[in-house]
N, C-alpha and C positions, 0 to 999 in steps of 0.2 A: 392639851395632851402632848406627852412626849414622842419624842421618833419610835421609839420602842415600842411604847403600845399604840401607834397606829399601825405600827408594823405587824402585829399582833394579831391585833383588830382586824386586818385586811387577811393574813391568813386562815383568821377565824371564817370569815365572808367567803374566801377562795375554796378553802374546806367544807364549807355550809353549800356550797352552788355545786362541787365536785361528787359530794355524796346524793345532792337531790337527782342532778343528772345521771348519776350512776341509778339508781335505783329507780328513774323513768325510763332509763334505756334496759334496762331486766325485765322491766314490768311491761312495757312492748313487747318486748322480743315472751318473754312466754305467755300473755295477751295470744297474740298472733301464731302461736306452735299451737295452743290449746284452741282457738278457735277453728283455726284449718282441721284439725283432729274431729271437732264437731260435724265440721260442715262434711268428711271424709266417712260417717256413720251412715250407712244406711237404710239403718232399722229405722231410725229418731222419726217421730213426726214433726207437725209443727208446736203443740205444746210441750213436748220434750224440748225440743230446741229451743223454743223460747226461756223455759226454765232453765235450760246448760247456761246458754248467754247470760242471764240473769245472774245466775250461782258464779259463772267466772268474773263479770265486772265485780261481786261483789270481794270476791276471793282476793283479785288485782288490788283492790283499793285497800283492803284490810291486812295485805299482806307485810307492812312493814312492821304491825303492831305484834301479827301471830309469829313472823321468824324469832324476833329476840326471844320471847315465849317458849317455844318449840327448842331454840340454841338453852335455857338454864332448866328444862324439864331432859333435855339429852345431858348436858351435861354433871346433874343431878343426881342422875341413872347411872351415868357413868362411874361417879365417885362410888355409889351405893358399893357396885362390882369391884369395882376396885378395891373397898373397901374389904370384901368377901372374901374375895381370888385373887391376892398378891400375886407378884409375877416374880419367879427368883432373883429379878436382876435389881427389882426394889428393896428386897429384903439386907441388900448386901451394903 
């Protein structure tokens, strides 16, 4: 291999470890705002509670598949309107 694509290579690696970190430190950080929120309820019993936990690890682990999802069904929408309801400043 040459300089260039180890160079490359290793940005690829630095960007691949920078996005997983990024997206374990989100998925903590609202993990733990939605849990506190649970435990903060004090209607829940214990099979509520059990189910919330349940529903949110499940939500955490599945969440990087449902955002892009969610980002080209908003996006989608958006165009639709767009499409509808031009804005005078498009027109021009």
């Amino acid at each position: 291999m040459t300089s260039d694509s180890l160079l490359v290579a290793n940005a690829l690696k630095v960007t691949f470890v920078v996005v997983i970190l990024a997206y374990a430190s989100m998925a903590a950080i609202f993990f733990s705002h939605w849990l506190k929120a649970l435990y903060q309820d004090p209607m829940m019993d214990a099979d509520e509670m059990f189910v919330s936990k349940l529903m949110l690890a499940i939500a955490t682990l599945f969440w990087p598949v449902v955002v892009p999802f969610c980002y080209l069904e908003l996006s989608a929408k958006f165009q639709r309107v767009k499409r509808r309801h031009p804005l005078k400043s498009d027109s021009h």
